[in-house]
Structure formats: C-alpha cells, structure tokens
N, C-alpha and C positions, 0 to 999 in steps of 0.2 A: 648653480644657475645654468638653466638651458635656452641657447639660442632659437629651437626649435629651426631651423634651417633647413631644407631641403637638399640642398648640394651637401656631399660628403667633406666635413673641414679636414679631417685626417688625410685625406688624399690632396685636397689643397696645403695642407702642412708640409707632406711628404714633398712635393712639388716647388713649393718656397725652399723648403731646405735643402732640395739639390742643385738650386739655385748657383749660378758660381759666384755672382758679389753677392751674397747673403753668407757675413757671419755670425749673425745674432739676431736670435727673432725671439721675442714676447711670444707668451701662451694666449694673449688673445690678439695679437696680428692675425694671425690662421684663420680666426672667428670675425673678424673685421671682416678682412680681404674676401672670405667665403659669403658674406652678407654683401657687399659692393656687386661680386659675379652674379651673385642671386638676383639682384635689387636689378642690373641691370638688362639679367638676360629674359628677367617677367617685363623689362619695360622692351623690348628689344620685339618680343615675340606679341605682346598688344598692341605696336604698330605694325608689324606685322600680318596680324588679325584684320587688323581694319584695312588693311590696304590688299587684302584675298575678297573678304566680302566687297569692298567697294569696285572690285574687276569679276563681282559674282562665283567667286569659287569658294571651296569646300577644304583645300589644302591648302597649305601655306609653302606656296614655294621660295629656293633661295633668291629667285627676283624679286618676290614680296616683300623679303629681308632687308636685300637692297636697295627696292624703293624707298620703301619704308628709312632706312638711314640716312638717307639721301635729300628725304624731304623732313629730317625732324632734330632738334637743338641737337641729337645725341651726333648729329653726324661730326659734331668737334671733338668726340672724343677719339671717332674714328680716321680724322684729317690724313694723320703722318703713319697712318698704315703703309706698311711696304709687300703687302701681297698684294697681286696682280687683280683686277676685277676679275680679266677671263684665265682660270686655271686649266684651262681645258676639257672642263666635266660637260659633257653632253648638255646640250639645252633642256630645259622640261617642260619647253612649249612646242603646241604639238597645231 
C-alpha cells in the first residue's frame, strides 16, 4: 500500500527517530505525521495564495504566510509558537 505523498516520509522517519523523547515508533507513524505536514503545508500555502492575489501579486511572500495564519482557524495550531514574528530577514516590501 502507497501513500502517494509528496513530502519524503524516509526523511520525516529519519527526523522522528533522532528525536530525544522518541523510543518507539510505528512503521506508519512516519506515514501519518508525513500526511498531517503535507495536509497542512497545501492548506497553509492556499491561504496563502488567496491573500497574494487579494493584494494583487504574483508571489507569495512570507507576509502573505503570515496574514494568511493570522486571519484563518489554523492560526491555533500556530498560538504557542516560540519564534519571534521579526527574525531579522530583510523585509520583501519594496
């Protein structure tokens, strides 16, 4: 049976198991978790999408990302994030 998945689950496996509280992991944890990143990051980048064209551009930049989670349910998954909004990366408004 194939997931047909997009994102690499061998590298997501790799990444669970050097995990430090991971002693034991299922052969389809990998294949789960690798479908949740997936699932999330096509829903992450289609509001994304909509919030470029709705400001009329062609790219999607990381403010669109951040609008974009800011104004949509997902933004509870993102709540208790502990990176900073501003990391210091150049603006890419011009």
């Amino acid at each position: 049976m194939r997931a047909e998945l997009q994102f690499p689950v061998s590298r997501v496996d790799r990444l669970l198991r050097e995990a430090p509280d991971v002693q034991r992991l299922s052969w389809c944890t990998s294949v789960f978790f690798t479908g949740v990143l997936e699932y999330l990051t096509a829903n992450v980048l289609e509001l994304a999408s909509k919030e470029a064209v709705n400001h009329h551009k062609v790219l999607i930049t990381p403010e669109h990302v951040e609008r974009a989670l800011d104004n949509s349910p997902l933004s509870s998954v993102f709540e208790d994030d502990t990176h900073p909004r501003d990391d210091g990366m150049p603006s890419a408004r011009k």
